[in-house]
N, C-alpha and C positions, 0 to 999 in steps of 0.2 A: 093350689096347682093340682089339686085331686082330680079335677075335672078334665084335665090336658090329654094329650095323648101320649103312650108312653114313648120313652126317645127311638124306639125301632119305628116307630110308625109315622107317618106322614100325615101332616095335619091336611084335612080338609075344605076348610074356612081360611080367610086369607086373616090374615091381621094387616091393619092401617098402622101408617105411621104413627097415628093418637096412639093407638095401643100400644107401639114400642115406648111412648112417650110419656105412658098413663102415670100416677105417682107410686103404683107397685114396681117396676122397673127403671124409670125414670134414672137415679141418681147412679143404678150396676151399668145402666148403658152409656151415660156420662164417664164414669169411671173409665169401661173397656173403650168409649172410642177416645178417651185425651191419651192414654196410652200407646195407642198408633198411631194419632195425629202428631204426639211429641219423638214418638221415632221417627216417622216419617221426615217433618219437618225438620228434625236432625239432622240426617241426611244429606239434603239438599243444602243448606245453607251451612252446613263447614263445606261442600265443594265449592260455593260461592265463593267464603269470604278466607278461604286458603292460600290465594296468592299473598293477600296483604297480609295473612299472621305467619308465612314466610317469609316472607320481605322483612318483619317487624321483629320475629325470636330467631331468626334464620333456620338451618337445618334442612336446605333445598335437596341434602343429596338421601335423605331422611321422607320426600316428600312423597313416595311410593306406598308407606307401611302406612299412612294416614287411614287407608282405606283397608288395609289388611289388620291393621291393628282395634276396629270395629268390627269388621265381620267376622273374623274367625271366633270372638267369642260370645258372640250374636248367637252365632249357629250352635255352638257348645252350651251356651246357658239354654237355648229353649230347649234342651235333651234333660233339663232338671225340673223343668214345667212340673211333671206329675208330684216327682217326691215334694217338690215345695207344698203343692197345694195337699197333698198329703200330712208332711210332716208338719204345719204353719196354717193352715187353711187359706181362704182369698184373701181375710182380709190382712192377714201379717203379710203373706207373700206377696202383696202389688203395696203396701207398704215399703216392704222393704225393697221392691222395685223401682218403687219411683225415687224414697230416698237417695238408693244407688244412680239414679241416672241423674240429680239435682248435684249430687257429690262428681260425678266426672264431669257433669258442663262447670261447676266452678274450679275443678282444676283444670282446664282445659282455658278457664274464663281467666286465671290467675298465672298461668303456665312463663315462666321466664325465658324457657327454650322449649328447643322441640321434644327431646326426650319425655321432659314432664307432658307437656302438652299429649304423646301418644299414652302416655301414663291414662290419662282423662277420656281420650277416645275407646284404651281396653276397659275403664270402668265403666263406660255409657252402653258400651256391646254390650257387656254381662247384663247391666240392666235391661240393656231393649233388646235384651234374646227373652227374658222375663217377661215384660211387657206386652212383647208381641204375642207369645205362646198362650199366656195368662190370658189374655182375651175372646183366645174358641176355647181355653179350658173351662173358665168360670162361668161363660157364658152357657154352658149347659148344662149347670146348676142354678144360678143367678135368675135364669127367665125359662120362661112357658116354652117349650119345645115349637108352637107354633108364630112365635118370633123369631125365633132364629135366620131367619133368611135375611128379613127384614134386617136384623143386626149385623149379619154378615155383609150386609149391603152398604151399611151406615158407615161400618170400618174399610170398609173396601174407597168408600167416598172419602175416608180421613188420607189417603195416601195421595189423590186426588189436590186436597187442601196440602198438602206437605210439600208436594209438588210445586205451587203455587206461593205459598206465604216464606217457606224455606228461600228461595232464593233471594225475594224480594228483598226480605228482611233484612237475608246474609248481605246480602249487593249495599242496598241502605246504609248499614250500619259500616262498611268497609268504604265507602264514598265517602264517608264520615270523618277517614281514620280513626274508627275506634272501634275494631273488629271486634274486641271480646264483650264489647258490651251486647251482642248480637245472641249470646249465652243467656244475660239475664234473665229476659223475658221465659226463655224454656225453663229453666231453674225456676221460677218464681211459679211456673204454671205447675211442674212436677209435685213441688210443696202443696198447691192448694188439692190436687189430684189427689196425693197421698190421705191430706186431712177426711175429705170426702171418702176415700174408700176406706179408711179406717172407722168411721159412724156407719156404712150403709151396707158393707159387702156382708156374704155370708161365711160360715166358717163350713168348707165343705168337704173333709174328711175327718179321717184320724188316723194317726201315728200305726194303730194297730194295722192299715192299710199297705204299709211302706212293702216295697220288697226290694231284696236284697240288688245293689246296683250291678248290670251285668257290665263289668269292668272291661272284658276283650270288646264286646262289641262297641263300647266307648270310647275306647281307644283306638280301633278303627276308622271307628265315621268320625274324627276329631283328626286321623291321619289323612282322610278322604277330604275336608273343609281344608285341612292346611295347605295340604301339594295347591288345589284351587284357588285360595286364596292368594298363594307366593306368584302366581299369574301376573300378579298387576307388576312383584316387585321386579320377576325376571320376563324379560318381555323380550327378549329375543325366541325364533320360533324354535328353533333344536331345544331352549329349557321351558319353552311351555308346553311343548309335543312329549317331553317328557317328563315332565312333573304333571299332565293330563292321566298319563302313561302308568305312573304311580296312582294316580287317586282313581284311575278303571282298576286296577286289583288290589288295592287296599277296600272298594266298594264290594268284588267281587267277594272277598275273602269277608266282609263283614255280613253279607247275607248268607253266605255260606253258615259260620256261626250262630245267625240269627234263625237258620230254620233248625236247627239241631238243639238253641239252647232252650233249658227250660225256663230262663231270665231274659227279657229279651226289650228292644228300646224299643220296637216298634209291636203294635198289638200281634199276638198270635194269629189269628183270621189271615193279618197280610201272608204267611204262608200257609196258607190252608188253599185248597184248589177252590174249594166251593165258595168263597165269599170275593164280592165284589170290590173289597177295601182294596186291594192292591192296584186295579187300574181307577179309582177315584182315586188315589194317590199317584198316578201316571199322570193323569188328565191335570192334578192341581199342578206338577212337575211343567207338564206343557205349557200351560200357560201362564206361569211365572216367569218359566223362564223365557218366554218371550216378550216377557216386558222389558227386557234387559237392551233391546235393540234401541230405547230412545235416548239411551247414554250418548250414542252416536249419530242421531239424527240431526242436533243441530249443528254437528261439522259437516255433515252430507250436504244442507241448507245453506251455510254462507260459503261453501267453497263453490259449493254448481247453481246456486243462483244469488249470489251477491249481496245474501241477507246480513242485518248486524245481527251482533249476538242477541238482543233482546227479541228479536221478531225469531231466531231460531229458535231461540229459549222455548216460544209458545209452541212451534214446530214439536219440538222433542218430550213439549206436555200432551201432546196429542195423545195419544196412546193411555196416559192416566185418564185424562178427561174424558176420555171415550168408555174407559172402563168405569168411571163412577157414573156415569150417564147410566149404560147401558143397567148395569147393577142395581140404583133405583130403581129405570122403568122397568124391570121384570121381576122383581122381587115380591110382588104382591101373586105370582101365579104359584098354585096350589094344587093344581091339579094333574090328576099322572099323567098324563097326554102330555101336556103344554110342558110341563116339569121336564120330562125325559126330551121334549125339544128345544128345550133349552138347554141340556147338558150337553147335546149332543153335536147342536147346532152351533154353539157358540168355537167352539174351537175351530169348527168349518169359517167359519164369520173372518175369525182372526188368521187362518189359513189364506182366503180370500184378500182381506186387507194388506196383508203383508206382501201377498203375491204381486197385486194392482200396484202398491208403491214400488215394488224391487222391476214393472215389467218399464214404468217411465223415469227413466235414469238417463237424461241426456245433458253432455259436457256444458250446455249451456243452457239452464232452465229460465222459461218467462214465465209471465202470470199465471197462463193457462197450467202448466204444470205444477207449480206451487199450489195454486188452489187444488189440484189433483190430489199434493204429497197430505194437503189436509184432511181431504175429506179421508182416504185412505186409511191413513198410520187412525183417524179416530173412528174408521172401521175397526178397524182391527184390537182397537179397544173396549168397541160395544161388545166383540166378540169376546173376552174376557170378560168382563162385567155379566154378560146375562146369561153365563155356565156357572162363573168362578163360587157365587153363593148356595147355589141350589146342591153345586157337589158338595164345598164345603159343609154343607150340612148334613148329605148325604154320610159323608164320616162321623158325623157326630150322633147321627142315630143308627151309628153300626151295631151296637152292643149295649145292652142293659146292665153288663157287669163294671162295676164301680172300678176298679182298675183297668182292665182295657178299655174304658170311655176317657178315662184319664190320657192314657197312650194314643188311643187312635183321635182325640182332639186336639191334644199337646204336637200327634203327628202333622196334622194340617199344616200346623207354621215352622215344625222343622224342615217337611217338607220343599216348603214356601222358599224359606232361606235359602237350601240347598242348592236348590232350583235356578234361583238367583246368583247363588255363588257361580254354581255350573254356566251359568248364562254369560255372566258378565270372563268368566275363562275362554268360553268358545266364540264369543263377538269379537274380541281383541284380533283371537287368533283368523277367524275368517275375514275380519278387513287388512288383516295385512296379506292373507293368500289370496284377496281378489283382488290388491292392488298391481300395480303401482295407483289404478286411475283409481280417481275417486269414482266413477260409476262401478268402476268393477267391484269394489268394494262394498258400495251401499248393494247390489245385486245379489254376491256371495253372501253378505251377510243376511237378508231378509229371505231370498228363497231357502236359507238354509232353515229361519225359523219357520215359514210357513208351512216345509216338508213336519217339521217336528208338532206343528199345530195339528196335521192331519193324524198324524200317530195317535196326538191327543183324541180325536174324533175315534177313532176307531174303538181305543179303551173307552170312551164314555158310552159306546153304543153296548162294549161289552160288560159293563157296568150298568148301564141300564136294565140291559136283558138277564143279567143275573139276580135283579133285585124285582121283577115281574112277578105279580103275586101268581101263587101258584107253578112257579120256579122249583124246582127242584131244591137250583143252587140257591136259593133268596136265603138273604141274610137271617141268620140262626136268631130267633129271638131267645 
C-alpha cells in the first residue's frame, strides 16, 4: 500500500470492481459487507415475522420496545467503534461482533416469551451498532484508500439486499409457522463471518492509542438516542413533541460539552470553523434520515391505491433500490469535478424525488400514478446513493491522525443511526399532523424530508468548497 495515496488525498485513477475483488482485499470486503447485509437483513425480517412471534410467546402490549430495544443500543455501541478497534484490533473486535449478534438471534430464536425475546433484540443492537461502525472503521485500514468508494458502494448495496431477502425470508418462514427458525439462517451466516474475519483481518491499533472515555458527552448523546427512540413507545403527540423537546437539549448541551472538552466522541475538526467535516456529517444526517420515509410508503400504497401488501412491500423498497443502483453506477468517478457533483447533486436528486412523489397524492390513485410513486421514491434513492459514498469517504480522508480517523470513520455510522433514529421520530410525528387523510400525511411527510434534503445540498456545496485545493479552509493534512 506504499504506493496509495495518503488518506487526506483523493485518489485519481478509478478502481474497478476486480480491484475491490482482487485476492489482497477480497476476504476484509466479504467480511465488512456480511456485516451490513446481516444487520440490515435483521431488520427487515423481525418486522416481517413479529406478528406471528406475538401471536406465538405473546406480549402484544410489549410489542412497541421490539424496535426500541435494538436501536437504542445500536446507536450506543457504534460510539465504542474506536476503543474496540483500539483496545482488540479488527480482528477480535468483529469477532466479537458477530459472535455477539449469532448469541442474540439464538436467544431471540429460543425466546419463550417476550421479555427474553427483547433480551435477544438488546444483544443484536450492541452487536450491529459493532458491525455496522466497524465497517468505514476498518475499512481504512483493511483497503487502498482508492477503494474505498467502491466499498462504500458495495455496503450501501448490502442494505439494498436486507431490504429484499429480510422480508422474504421473515414472511416465508412465518407462513410456515415456524417463525424462529427465520434466525438460523443469520446465526449460521454470523458464525461463518466471524471464522473469516478472524484468519484475514488486520490488527490495527494498540491499547497505547486508547484515550480516556469522555463520559458526560456519553451520557448525553445516549440521553439524546433515548428520548428518540421512546418515539415509537409513546406515540401520542403531546409525548412525542416532548420527548423530541428533551433530545433538542440534551443534543444541544452535548455539543456544547463536546467543543469545550479535551475528550471528545466526535473528531475535534467537527468543531473547528476551518474544516469541512461537520457539514459532510450534515449532508450524511440528510440523507439518512430520509431514508426513513419508506417505513410509511407501503401504507400510503394500499390505502390510496388498493395495493396488497406484497406489491407495497416493493413500493416502500423503492428508495433502497434506487440508492444501491444509484451508489454502484457512480462509484467508479474520481475526479474533482464529477466528485463534488455528485455530493452536491445528490441530495438535490433526492430533494426532487421526494418533492415529485409528495406533489401526486390523490385519494384515489390509478396506474398512471403508481407508476409515478415508482419512478419517483427510486429517484430519490439514486439521489442518496450517488452522494452518500463519495462523502462517506470524504470523512474518512479527513485526517491522517490515527485517532481522529478512528472517530471521524466510526463517526459516519454513528451519524448514520442517529439520523435514522431522528428520522423514523419526526415521520411518525408528521403523518399524524398531516392527517386525518392519508394524502395529507404522505404530503407533510415527504415535503418535509425534501425541505431537509436541500439543507443537505447546501452543506455539501459547503463542504465541497472548503475542501478545493488551494482553500484556505481545505482540510489540514
Amino acid at each position: 500500500m506504499s504506493t496509495e495515496p495518503t488518506a487526506s488525498t483523493t485518489p485519481k485513477t478509478a478502481a474497478s470492481w476486480r480491484d475491490l475483488f482482487a485476492a489482497p482485499s477480497r476476504a476484509a470486503v466479504i467480511v465488512l459487507a456480511s456485516g451490513i447485509a446481516l444487520y440490515g437483513t435483521n431488520v427487515y425480517l423481525t418486522a416481517s415475522l413479529l406478528p406471528s412471534a406475538v401471536a406465538d410467546i405473546g406480549g402484544q402490549e410489549l410489542y412497541a420496545w421490539v424496535s426500541t430495544a435494538f436501536l437504542l443500543p445500536s446507536v450506543v455501541a457504534s460510539l465504542f467503534v474506536g476503543r474496540a478497534l483500539a483496545g482488540w484490533g479488527a480482528r477480535r473486535a468483529y469477532l466479537v461482533a458477530f459472535l455477539g449478534f449469532a448469541t442474540g438471534l439464538v436467544l431471540s430464536m429460543i425466546a419463550p416469551n417476550m421479555p427474553m425475546f427483547l433480551a435477544g433484540r438488546f444483544v443484536q443492537g450492541c452487536a450491529g451498532g459493532l458491525l455496522t461502525g466497524l465497517a468505514y472503521a476498518v475499512m481504512r485500514v483493511a483497503l487502498a484508500p482508492r477503494l474505498w468508494t467502491r466499498a462504500i458502494a458495495l455496503l450501501s448495496a448490502m442494505w439494498g439486499v436486507g431490504n429484499f431477502v429480510g422480508p422474504m425470508l421473515g414472511g416465508l418462514f412465518a407462513e410456515f409457522g415456524i417463525w424462529r427458525g427465520a434466525f438460523a439462517p443469520l446465526a449460521i451466516g454470523a458464525l461463518v463471518a466471524a471464522g473469516l474475519a478472524l484468519r484475514t483481518l488486520p490488527r490495527t491499533a494498540s491499547a497505547e492509542q486508547l484515550e480516556r472515555m469522555p463520559i458526560v458527552s456519553l451520557t448525553l448523546l445516549t440521553g439524546v438516542t433515548a428520548a428518540l427512540s421512546l418515539t415509537v413507545v409513546f406515540t401520542e403527540q403531546r409525548q412525542v413533541l416532548a420527548l423530541l423537546g428533551v433530545a433538542a437539549a440534551l443534543a444541544v448541551a452535548f455539543v456544547l460539552v463536546e467543543r469545550s472538552g479535551s475528550r471528545t466522541l466526535l473528531p475535534h475538526s467537527v468543531y473547528r470553523g476551518g474544516s469541512p467535516l461537520r457539514w459532510i456529517y450534515i449532508v450524511i444526517a440528510a440523507l439518512s434520515a430520509a431514508s426513513t420515509v419508506e417505513a410509511f410508503v407501503p401504507l400510503f400504497g394500499q390505502e390510496l391505491a388498493g395495493m396488497s401488501p406484497f406489491v407495497a412491500g416493493f413500493l416502500g423498497a423503492m428508495i433502497s433500490w434506487g440508492w444501491t443502483f444509484g451508489g454502484i453506477l457512480t462509484s467508479g468517478a474520481v475526479s474533482d469535478g464529477r466528485v463534488a457533483a455528485l455530493r452536491v447533486g445528490g441530495p438535490i436528486l433526492l430533494a426532487v424525488g421526494l418533492a415529485g412523489y409528495a406533489l401526486v397524492q390523490p385519494a384515489d390513485a390509478g396506474l398512471g400514478t403508481v407508476v409515478l410513486w415508482f419512478a419517483a421514491l427510486f429517484v430519490a434513492g439514486v439521489g442518496i446513493g450517488s452522494s452518500f459514498g463519495h462523502t462517506a469517504a470524504a470523512a474518512l480522508r479527513s485526517t491522517d491522525d490515527p485517532v481522529e480517523s478512528q472517530k471521524a470513520s466510526a463517526g459516519v455510522n454513528t451519524v448514520q443511526l442517529l439520523a435514522n433514529t431522528v428520522g423514523s421520530a419526526l415521520a411518525g410525528l408528521l403523518v399524524n399532523l398531516g392527517g386525518p387523510s392519508i394524502p395529507g400525511s404522505a404530503r407533510s411527510l415527504t415535503f418535509f424530508f425534501a425541505a431537509f434534503a436541500g439543507v443537505g445540498a447546501v452543506a455539501a456545496w459547503l463542504a465541497v468548497r472548503q475542501m478545493m485545493p488551494g482553500s484556505r479552509r481545505e482540510i489540514s493534512r
